[in-house]
Biopython code that builds the backbone (N, CA, C, O; Angstrom):
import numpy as np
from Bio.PDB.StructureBuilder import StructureBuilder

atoms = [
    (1, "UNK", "N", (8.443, 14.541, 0.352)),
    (1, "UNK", "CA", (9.133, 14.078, 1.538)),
    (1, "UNK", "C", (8.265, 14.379, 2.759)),
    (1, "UNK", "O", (7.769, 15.461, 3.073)),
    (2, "UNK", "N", (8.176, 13.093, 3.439)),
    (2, "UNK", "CA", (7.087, 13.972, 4.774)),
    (2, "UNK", "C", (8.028, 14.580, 6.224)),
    (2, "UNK", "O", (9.217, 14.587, 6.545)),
    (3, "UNK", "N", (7.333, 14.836, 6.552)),
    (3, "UNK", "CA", (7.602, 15.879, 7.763)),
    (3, "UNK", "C", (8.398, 15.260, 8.922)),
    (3, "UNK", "O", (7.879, 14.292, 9.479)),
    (4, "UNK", "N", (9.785, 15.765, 9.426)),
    (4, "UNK", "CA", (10.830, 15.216, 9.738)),
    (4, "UNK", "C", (9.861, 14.381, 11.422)),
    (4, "UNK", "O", (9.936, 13.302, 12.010)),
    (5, "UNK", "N", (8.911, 15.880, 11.618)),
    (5, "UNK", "CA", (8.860, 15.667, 13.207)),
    (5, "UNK", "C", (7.429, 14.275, 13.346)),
    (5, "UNK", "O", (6.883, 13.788, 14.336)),
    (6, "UNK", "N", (7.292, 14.085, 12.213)),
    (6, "UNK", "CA", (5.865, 12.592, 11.992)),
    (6, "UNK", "C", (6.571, 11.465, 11.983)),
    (6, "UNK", "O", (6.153, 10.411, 12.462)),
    (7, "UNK", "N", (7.956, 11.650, 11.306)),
    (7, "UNK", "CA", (8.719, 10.560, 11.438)),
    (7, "UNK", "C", (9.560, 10.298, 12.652)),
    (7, "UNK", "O", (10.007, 9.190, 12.950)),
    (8, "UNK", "N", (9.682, 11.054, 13.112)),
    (8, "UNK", "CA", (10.759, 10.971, 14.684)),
    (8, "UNK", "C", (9.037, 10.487, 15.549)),
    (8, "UNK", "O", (9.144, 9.451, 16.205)),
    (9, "UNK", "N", (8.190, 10.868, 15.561)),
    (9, "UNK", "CA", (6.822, 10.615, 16.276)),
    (9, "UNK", "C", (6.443, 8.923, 16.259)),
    (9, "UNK", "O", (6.162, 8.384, 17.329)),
    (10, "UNK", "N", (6.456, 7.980, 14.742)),
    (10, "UNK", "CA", (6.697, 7.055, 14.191)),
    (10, "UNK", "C", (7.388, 6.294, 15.009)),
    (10, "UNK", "O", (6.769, 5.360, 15.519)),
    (11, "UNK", "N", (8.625, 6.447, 15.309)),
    (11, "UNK", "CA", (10.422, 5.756, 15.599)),
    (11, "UNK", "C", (9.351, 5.995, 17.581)),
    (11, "UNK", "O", (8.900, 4.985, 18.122)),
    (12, "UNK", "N", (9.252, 6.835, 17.980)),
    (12, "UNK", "CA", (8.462, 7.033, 19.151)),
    (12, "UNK", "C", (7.579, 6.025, 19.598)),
    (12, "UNK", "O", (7.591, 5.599, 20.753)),
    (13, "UNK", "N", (6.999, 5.730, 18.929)),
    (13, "UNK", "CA", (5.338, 5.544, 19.221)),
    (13, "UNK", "C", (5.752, 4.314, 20.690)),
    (13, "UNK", "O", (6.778, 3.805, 21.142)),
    (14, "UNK", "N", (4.713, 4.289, 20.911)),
    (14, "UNK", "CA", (4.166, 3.247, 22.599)),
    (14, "UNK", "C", (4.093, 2.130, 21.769)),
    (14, "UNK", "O", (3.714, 2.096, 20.599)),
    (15, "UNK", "N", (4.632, 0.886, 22.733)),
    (15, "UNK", "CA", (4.722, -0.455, 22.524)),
    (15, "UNK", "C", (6.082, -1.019, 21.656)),
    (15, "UNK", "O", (6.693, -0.436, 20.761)),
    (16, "UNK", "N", (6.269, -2.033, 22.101)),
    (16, "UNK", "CA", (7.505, -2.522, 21.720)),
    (16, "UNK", "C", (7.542, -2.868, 20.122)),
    (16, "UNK", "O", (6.394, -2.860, 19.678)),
    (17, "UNK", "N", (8.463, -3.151, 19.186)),
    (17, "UNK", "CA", (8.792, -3.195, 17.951)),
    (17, "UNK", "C", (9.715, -4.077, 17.928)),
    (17, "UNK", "O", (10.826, -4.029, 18.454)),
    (18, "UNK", "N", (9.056, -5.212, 17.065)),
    (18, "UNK", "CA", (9.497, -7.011, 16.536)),
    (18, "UNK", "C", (9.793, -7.333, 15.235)),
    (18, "UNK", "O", (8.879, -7.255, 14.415)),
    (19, "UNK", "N", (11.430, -7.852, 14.704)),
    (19, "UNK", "CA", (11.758, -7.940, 14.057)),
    (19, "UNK", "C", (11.054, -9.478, 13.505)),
    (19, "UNK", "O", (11.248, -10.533, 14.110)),
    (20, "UNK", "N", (10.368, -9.387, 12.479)),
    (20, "UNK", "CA", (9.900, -10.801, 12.434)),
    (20, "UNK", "C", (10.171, -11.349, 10.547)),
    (20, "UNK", "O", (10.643, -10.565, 9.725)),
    (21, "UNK", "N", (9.829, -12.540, 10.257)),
    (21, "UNK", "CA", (9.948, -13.128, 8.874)),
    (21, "UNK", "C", (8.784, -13.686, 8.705)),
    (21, "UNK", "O", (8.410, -14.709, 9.279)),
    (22, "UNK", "N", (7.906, -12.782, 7.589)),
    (22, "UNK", "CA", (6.674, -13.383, 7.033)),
    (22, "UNK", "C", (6.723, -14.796, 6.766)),
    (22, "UNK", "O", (7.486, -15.239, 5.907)),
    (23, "UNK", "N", (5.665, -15.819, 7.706)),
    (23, "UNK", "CA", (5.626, -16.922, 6.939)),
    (23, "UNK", "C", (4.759, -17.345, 5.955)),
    (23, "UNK", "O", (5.139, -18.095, 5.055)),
    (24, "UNK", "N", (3.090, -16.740, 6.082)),
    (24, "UNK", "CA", (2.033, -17.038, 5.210)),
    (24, "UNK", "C", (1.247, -15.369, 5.291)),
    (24, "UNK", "O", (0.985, -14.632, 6.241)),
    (25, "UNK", "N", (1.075, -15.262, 3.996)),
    (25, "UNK", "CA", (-0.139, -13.720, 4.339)),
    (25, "UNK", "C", (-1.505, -14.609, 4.034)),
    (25, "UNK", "O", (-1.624, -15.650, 3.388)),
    (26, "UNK", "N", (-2.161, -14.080, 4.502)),
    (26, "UNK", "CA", (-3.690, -14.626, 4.419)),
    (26, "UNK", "C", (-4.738, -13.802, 3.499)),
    (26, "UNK", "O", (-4.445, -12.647, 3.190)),
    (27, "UNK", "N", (-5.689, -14.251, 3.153)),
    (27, "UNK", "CA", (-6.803, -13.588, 2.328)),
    (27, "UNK", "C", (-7.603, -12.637, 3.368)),
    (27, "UNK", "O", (-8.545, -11.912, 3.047)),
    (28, "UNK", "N", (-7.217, -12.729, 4.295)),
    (28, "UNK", "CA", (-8.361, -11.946, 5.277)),
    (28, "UNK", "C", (-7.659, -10.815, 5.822)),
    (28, "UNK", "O", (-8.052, -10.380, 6.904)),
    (29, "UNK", "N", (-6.460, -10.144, 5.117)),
    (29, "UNK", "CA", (-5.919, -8.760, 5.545)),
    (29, "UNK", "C", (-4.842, -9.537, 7.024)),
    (29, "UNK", "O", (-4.237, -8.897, 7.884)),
    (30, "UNK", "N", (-4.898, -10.618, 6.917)),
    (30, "UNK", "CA", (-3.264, -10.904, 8.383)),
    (30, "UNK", "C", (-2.207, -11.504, 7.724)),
    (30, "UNK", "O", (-2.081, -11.622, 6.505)),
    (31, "UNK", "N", (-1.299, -11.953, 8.769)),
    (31, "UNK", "CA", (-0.428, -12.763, 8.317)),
    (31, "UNK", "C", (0.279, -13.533, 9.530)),
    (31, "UNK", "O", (0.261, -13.099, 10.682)),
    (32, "UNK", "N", (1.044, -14.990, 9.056)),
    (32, "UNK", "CA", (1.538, -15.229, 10.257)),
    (32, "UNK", "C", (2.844, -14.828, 10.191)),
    (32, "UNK", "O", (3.337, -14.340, 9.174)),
    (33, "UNK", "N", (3.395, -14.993, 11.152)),
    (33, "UNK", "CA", (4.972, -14.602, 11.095)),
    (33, "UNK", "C", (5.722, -15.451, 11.828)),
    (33, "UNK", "O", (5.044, -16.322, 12.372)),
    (34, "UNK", "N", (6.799, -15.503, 12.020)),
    (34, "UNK", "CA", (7.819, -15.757, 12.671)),
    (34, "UNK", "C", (9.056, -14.861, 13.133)),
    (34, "UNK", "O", (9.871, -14.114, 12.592)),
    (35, "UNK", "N", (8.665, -15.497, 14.881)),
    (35, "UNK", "CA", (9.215, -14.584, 15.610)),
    (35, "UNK", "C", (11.154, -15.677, 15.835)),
    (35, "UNK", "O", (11.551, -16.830, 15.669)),
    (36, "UNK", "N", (11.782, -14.213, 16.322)),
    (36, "UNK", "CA", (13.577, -15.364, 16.068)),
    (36, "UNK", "C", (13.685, -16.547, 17.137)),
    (36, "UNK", "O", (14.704, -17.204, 17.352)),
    (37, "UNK", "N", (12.725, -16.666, 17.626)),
    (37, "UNK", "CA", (12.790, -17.376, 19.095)),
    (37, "UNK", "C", (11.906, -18.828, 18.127)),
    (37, "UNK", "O", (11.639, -19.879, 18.708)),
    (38, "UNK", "N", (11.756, -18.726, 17.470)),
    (38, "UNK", "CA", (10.958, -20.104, 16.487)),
    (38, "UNK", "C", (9.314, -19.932, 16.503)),
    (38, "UNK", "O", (8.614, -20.124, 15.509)),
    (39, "UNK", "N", (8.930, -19.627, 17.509)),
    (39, "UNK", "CA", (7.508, -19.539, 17.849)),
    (39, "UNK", "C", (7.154, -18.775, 16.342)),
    (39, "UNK", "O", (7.865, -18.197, 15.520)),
    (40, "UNK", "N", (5.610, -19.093, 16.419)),
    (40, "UNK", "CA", (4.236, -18.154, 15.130)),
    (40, "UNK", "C", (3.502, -17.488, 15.652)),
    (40, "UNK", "O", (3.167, -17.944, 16.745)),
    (41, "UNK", "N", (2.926, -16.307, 15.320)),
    (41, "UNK", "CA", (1.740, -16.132, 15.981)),
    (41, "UNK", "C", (1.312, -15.025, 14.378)),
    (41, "UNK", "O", (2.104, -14.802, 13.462)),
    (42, "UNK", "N", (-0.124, -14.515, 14.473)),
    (42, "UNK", "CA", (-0.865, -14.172, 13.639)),
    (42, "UNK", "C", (-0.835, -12.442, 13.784)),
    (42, "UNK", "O", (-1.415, -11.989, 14.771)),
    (43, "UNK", "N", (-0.324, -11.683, 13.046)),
    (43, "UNK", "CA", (-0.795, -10.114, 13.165)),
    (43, "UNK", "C", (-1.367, -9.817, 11.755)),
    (43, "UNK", "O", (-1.207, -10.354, 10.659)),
    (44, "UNK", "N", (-2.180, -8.638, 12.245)),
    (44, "UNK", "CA", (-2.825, -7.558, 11.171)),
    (44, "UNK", "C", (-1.824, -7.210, 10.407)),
    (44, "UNK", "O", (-0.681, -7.001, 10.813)),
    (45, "UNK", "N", (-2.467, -7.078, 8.471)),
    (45, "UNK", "CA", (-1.448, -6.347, 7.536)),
    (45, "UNK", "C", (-1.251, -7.448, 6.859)),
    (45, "UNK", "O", (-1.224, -8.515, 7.473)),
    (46, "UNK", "N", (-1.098, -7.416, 5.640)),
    (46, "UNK", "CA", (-0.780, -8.224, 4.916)),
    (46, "UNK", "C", (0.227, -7.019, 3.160)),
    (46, "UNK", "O", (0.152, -7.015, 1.931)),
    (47, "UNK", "N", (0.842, -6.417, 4.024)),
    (47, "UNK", "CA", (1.635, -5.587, 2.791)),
    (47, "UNK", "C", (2.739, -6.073, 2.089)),
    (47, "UNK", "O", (3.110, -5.903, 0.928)),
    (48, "UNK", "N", (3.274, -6.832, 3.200)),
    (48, "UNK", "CA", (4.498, -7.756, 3.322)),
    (48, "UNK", "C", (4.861, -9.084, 2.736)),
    (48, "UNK", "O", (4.192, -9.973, 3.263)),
    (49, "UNK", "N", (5.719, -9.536, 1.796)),
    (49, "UNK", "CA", (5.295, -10.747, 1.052)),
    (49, "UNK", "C", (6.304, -11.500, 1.918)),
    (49, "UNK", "O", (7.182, -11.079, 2.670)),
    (50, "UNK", "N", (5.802, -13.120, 1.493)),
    (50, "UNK", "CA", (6.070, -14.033, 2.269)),
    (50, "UNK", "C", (7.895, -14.138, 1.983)),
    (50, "UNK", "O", (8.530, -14.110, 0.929)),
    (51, "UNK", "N", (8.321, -14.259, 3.339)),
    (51, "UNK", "CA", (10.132, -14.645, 3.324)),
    (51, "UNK", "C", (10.677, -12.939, 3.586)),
    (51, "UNK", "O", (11.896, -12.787, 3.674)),
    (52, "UNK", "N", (10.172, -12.234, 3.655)),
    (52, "UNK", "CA", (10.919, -10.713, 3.665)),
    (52, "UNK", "C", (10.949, -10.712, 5.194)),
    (52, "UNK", "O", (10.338, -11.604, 5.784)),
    (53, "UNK", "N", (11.668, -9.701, 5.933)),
    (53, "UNK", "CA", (11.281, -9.257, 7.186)),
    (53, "UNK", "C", (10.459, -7.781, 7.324)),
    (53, "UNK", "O", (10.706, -6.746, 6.705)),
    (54, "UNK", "N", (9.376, -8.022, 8.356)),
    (54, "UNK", "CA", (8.735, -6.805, 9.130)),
    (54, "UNK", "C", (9.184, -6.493, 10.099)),
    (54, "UNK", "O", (10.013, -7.119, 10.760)),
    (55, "UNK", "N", (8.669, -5.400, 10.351)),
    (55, "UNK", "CA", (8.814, -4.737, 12.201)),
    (55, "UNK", "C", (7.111, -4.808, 12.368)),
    (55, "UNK", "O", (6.192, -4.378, 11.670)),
    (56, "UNK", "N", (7.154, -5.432, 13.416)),
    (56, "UNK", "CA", (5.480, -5.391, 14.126)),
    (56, "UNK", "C", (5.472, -4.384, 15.101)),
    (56, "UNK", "O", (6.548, -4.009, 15.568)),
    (57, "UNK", "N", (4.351, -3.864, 15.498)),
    (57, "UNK", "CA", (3.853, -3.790, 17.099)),
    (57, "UNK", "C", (2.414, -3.564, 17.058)),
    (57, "UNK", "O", (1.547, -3.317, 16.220)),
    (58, "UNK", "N", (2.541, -3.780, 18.502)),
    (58, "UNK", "CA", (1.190, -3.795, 19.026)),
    (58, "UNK", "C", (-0.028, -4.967, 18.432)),
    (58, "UNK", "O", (-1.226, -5.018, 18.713)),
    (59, "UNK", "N", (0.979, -6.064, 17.303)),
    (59, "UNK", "CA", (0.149, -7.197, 16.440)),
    (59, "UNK", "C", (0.002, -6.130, 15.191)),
    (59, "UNK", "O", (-1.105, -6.548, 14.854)),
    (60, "UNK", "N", (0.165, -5.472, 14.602)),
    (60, "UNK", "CA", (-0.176, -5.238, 13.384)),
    (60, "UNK", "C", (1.559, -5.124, 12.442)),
    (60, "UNK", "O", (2.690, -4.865, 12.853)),
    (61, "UNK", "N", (1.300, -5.284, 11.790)),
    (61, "UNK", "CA", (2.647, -5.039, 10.539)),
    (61, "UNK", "C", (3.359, -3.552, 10.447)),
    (61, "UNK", "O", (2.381, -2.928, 10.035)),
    (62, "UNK", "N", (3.877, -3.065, 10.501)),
    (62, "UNK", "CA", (4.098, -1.959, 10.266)),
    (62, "UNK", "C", (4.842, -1.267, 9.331)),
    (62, "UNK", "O", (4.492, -0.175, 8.885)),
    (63, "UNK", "N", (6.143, -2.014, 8.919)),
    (63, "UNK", "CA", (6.727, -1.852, 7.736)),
    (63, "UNK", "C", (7.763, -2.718, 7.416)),
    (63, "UNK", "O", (8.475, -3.177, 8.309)),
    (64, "UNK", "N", (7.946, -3.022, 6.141)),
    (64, "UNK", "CA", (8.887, -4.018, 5.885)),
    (64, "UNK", "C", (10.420, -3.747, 5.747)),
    (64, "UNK", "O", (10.755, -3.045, 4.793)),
    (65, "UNK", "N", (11.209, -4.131, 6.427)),
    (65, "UNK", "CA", (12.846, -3.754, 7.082)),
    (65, "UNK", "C", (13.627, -4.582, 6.087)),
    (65, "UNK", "O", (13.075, -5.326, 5.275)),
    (66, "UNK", "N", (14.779, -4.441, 6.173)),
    (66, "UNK", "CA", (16.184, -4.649, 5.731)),
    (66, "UNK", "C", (16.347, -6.442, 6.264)),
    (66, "UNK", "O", (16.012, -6.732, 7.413)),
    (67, "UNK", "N", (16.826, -7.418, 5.408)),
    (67, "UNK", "CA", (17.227, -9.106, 5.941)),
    (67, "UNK", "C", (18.321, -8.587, 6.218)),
    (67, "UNK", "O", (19.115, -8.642, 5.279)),
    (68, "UNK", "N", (18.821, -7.941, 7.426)),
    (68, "UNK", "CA", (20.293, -8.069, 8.003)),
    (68, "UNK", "C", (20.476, -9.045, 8.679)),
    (68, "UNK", "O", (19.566, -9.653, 9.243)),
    (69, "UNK", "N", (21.683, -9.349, 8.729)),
    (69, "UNK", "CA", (22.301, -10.668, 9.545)),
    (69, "UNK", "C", (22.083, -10.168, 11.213)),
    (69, "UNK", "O", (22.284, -9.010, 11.581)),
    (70, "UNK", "N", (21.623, -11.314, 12.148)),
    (70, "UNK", "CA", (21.823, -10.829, 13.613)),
    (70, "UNK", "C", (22.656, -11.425, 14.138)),
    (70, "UNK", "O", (22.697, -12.631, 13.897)),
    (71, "UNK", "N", (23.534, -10.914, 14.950)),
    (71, "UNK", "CA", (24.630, -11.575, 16.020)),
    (71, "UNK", "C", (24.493, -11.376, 17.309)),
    (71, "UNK", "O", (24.502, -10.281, 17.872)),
    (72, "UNK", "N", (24.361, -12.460, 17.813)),
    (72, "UNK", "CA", (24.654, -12.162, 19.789)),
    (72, "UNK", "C", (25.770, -11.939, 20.569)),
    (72, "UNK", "O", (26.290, -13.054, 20.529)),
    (73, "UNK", "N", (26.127, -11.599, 20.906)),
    (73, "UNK", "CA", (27.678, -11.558, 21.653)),
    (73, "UNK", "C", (26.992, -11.502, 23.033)),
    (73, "UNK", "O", (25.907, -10.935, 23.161)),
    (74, "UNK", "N", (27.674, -12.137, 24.141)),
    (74, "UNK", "CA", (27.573, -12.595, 25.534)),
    (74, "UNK", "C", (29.117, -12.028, 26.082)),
    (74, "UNK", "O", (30.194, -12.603, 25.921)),
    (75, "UNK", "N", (28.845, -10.612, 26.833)),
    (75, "UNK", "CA", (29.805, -10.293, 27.362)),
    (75, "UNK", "C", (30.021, -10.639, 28.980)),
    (75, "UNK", "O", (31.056, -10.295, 29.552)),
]
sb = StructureBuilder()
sb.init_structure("model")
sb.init_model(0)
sb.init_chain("A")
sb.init_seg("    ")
for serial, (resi, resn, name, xyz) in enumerate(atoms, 1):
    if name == "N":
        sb.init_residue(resn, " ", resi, " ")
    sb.init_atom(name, np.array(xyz, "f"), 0.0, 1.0, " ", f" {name:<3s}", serial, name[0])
structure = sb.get_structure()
């Protein structure tokens, strides 16, 4: 089990964190993704197989998350 205070450091880190859906991994260590807004764009990592969801930042992959359902509510 690793160390509680590396993982609270992790959940920390600088730069924002993007729920995205692998669309293609590539041979060259990237992948593209899809962001919920429809747009693509290309990040580092290719751990992630195609159709699952990641969390990005900073453009690289970071780990592959839970397909939960999202809801908006407009209060």
């Amino acid at each position: 089990m690793s160390n509680p205070w590396t993982r609270l450091n992790k959940l920390l880190a600088p730069g924002a964190k993007t729920i995205v859906t692998i669309t293609t991994v590539n041979t060259d260590g990237t992948s593209i993704v899809t962001l919920r807004s429809g747009d693509t764009i290309k990040v580092q990592g290719d751990t992630v197989s195609v159709g699952d969801k990641a969390m990005i930042q900073a453009g690289r992959v970071v780990a592959k998350v839970p397909g939960l359902a999202f809801y908006e509510i407009e209060i």
